[in-house]
C-alpha positions in Angstrom: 15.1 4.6 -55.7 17.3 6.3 -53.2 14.5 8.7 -52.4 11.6 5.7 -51.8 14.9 4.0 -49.2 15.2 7.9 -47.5 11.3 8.0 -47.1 11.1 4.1 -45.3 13.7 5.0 -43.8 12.5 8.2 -42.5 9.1 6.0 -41.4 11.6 3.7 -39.5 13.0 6.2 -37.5 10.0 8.0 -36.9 7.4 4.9 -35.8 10.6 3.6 -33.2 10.9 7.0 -31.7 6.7 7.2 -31.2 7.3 3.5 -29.8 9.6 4.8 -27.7 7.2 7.6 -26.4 4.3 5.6 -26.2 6.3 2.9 -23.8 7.7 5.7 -22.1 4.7 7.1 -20.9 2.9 4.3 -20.3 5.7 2.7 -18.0 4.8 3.9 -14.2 6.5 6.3 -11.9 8.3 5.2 -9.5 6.3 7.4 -7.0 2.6 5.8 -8.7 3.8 2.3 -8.3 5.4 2.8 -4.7 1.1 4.5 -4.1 -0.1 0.8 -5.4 2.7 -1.1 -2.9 1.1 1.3 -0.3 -2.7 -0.1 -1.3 -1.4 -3.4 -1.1 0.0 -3.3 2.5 -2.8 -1.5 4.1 -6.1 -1.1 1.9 -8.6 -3.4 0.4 -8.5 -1.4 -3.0 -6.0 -0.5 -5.5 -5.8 0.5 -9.1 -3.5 0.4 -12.1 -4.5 2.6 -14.8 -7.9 2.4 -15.4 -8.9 -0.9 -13.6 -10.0 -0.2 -9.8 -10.2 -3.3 -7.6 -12.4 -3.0 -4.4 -14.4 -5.4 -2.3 -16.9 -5.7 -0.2 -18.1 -7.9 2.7 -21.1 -10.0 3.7 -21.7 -9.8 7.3 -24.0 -13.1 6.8 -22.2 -15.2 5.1 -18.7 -14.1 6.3 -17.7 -13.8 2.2 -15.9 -11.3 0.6 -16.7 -10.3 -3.2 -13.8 -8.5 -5.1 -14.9 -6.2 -7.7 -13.2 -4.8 -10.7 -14.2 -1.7 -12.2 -12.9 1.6 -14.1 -13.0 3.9 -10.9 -13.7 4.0 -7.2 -17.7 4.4 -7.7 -18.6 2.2 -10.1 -20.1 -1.1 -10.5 -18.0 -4.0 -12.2 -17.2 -7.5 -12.7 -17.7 -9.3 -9.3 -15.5 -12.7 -8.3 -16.3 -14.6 -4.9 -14.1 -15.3 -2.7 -14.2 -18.0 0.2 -13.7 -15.6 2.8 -12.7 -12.1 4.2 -10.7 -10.4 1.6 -7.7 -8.1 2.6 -5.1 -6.6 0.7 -5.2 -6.5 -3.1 -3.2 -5.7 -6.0 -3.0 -5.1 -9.5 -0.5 -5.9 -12.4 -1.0 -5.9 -16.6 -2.9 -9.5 -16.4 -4.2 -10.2 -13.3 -5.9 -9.0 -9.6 -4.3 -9.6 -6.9 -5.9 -10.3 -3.3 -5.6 -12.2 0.1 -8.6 -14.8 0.8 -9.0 -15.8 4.3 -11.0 -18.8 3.8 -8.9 -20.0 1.2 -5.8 -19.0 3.3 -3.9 -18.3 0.2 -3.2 -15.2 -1.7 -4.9 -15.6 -5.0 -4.6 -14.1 -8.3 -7.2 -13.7 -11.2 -7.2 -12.4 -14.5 -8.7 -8.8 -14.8 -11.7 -11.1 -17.1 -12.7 -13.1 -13.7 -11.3 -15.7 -15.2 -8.9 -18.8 -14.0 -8.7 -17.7 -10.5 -5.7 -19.7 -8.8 -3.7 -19.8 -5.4 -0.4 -18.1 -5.5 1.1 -18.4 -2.3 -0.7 -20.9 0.1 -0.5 -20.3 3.7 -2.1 -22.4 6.4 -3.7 -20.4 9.8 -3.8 -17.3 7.1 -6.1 -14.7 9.9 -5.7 -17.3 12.9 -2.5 -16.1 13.7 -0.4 -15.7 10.4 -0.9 -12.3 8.3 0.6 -11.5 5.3 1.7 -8.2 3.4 3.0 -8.0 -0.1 3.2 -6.0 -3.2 4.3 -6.4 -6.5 6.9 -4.7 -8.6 7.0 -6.2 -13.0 7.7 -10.0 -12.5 8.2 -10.1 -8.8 6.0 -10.3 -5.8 7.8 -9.5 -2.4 5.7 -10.5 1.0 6.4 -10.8 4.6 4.6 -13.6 6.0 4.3 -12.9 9.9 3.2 -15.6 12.9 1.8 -13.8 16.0 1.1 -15.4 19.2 -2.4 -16.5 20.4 -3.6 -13.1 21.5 -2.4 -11.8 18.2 -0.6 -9.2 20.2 3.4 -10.2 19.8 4.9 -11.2 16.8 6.7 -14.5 17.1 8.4 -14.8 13.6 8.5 -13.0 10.1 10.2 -13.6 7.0 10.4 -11.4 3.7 10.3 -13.2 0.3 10.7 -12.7 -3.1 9.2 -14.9 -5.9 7.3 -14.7 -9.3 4.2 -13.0 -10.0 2.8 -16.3 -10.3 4.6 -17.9 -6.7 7.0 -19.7 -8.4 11.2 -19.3 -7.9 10.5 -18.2 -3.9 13.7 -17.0 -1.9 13.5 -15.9 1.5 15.0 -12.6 2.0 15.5 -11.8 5.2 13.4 -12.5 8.3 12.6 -9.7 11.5 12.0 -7.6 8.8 9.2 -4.8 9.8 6.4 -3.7 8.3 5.7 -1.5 5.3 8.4 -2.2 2.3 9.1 -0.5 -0.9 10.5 -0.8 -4.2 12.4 1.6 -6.5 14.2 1.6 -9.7 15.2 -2.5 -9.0 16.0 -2.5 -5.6 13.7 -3.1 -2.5 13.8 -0.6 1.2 12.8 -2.2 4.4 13.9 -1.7 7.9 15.4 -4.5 9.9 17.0 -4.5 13.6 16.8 -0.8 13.3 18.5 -0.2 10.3 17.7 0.6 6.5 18.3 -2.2 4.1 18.4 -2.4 0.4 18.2 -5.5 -1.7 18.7 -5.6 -5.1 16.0 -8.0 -6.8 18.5 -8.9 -9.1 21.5 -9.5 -8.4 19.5 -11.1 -4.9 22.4 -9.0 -2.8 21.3 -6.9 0.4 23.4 -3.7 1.7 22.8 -1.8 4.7 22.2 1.7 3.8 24.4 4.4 6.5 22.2 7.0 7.6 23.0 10.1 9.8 19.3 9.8 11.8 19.2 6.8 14.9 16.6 4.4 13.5 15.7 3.0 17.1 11.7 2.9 17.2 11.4 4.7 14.0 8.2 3.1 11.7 8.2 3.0 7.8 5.1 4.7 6.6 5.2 5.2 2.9 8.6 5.7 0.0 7.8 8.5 -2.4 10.6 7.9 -5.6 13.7 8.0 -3.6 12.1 9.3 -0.2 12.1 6.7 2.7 9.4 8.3 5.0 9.4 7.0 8.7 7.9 8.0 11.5 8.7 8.1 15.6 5.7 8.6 18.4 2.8 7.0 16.5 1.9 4.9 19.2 0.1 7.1 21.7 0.1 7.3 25.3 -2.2 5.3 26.9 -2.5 6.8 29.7 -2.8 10.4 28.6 -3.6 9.9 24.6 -1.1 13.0 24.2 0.9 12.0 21.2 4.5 13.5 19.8 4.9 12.6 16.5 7.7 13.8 14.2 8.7 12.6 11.2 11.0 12.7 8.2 12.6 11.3 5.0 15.6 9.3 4.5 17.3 9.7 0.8 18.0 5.9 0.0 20.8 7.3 -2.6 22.8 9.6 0.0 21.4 8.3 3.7 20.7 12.1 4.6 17.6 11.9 6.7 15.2 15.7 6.5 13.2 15.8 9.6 9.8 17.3 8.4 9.1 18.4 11.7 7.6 17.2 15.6 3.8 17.2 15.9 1.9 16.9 19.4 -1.9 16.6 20.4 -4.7 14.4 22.2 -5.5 11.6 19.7 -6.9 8.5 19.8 -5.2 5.5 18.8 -3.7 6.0 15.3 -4.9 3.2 12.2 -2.7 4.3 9.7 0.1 7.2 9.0 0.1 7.8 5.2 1.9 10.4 3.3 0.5 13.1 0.6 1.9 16.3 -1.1 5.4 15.4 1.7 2.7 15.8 4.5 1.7 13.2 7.0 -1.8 12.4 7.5 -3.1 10.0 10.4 -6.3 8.1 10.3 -7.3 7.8 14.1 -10.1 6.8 16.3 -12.7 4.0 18.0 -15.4 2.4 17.0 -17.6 4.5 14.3 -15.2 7.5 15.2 -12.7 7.2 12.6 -11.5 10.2 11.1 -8.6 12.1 9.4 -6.2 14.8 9.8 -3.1 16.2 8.9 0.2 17.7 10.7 -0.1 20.9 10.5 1.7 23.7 12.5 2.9 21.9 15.4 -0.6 20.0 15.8 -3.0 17.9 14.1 -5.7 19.3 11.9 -9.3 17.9 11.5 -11.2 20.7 10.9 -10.6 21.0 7.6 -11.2 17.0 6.8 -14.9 17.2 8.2 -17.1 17.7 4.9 -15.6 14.1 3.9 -18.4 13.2 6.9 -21.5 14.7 5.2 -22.6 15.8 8.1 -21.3 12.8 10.1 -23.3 10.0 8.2 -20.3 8.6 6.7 -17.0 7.6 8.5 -13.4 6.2 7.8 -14.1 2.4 6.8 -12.8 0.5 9.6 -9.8 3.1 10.6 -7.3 0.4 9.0 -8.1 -0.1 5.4 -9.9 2.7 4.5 -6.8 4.8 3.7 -5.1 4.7 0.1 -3.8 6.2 -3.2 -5.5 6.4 -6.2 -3.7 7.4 -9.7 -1.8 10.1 -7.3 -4.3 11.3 -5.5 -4.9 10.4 -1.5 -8.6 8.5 -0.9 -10.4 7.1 1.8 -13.5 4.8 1.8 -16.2 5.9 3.9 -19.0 4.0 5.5 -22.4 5.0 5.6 -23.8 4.9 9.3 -27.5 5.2 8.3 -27.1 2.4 5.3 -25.6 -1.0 6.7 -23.4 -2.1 3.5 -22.8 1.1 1.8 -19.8 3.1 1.0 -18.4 5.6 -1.0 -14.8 6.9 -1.7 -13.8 10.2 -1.6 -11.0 12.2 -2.1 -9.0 13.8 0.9 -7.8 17.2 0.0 -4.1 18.8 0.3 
């Protein structure tokens, strides 16, 4: 009798260690869900283990379809949307994505099915914008009111609430763009300073750092890595740009400066991070393109196979650029094929 109690027992222990594993791995990394948060700020696709959410956009009707498939190339289940669709996101359930015409961010189940408004906002892409991410139970955005021109922000506030919009509490407002989560507690930068809020407790705490923060721009947060950026606005006048860049360690405040970058670019879409190197997206019109810092300069040499011989380009500038399970991607547009695109990966 002992010996049949040793051997369940044994067959307890050894099933709640495997659980343990098995949860273990399949919980994310801080780093692969901080790549999501970056999707959902700046691209129109994102993934979450092996569901890939893209869309794509009728220039006829002015409608969006969202898409949800195993992988960047491949065909899936297709839901319409009422509008232009921008940001998206992905959870354990549902797809997450913003709907112009419906001038709500919506949520779906990864099925297609009951599609519902989560947060509602009225003049959503007349002159209101929003930016969010999602992080377990919660979903943090920043809803922001520009002026007519769309040039000058004239309010923002930050917001936490369920993944299905319930329980919202404002955060903070003038908070600026691109935010992060990890291990609990969210990073953002506010009247040039770096701020921490703990989604729990709902406290905030200004973090010290030994780096001025005065016209410094998030760009991405890599585990505890806080990368921002100074110069990415280029010169008009001359389109010489000096660019440096860095990391701030949320636990200590120590910023590492990663070094001062300077060349002729045209204006700059997005400033992503990969392998702790900064990578631009940068150009006009069907002249998008890629490169990365790289002694003292900006390289783009090595970034023009992604082109195939200059029939494809960087979807858009802005919201081409994004992570996918770890890797950096872009979508590309095909200039001879109205409607047709293609992701690719960007090298090291």
């Amino acid at each position: 009798m002992k010996k049949i109690l040793s051997l369940i027992l044994s067959a307890v222990m050894l099933f709640t260690v495997l659980s343990g594993v098995t949860s273990a791995s399949a919980k994310d990394s801080a780093g692969d869900l901080q790549y999501r948060q970056f999707n959902s700020q700046h691209a129109d696709f994102n993934y979450k283990g092996k569901t890939f959410v893209k869309t794509t956009y009728n220039t006829d009707t002015q409608k969006s379809t969202v898409i949800i498939s195993a992988s960047p190339n491949k065909s899936g289940k297709k839901i319409k949307a009422k509008g232009y669709v921008g940001n998206t996101a992905i959870d354990r359930n549902y797809v997450y994505y913003i709907d112009y015409g419906a001038s709500a961010l919506m949520r779906v189940k990864k099925n297609g099915k009951g599609k519902k408004a989560v947060i509602k906002c009225a003049g959503l892409g007349i002159n209101t914008e929003i930016d969010f991410i999602i992080d377990g139970k919660y979903l943090i955005y920043n809803k922001t009111t520009h002026d007519e021109g769309y040039v000058t922000v004239t309010s923002s506030a930050l917001y936490v609430c369920k993944t299905n919009g319930k329980g919202k509490k404002k955060i903070a407002s003038g908070v600026e763009p691109n935010f992060f989560t990890y291990k609990g507690n969210l990073y953002y930068l506010k009247n040039n300073r770096l701020v921490k809020y703990n989604l729990k407790k709902k406290k905030s705490k200004k973090i010290k750092v030994n780096k001025s923060l005065n016209n410094a721009e998030a760009i991405m947060m890599v585990d505890k890595k806080f990368y921002i950026a100074y110069g990415l606005e280029s010169p008009e006048s001359t389109g010489k740009a000096q660019i440096s860049y860095g990391y701030i360690d949320v636990k200590t405040g120590k910023y590492t400066n990663k070094g001062t970058y300077s060349d002729y670019l045209d204006p700059v879409h997005e400033a992503f991070i990969y392998n702790d190197s900064l990578y631009l997206s940068v150009g006009t019109g069907g002249g998008n393109a890629i490169c990365k810092a790289k002694n003292g300069t900006f390289d783009f040499d090595s970034y023009d196979s992604l082109y195939d011989n200059y029939k494809y380009s960087v979807y858009d500038g802005a919201g081409g650029i994004g992570y996918y399970n770890g890797k950096a991607i872009c979508k590309l547009i095909n200039f001879m094929k109205s409607g047709v695109f293609k992701y690719s990966y960007i090298k090291k």
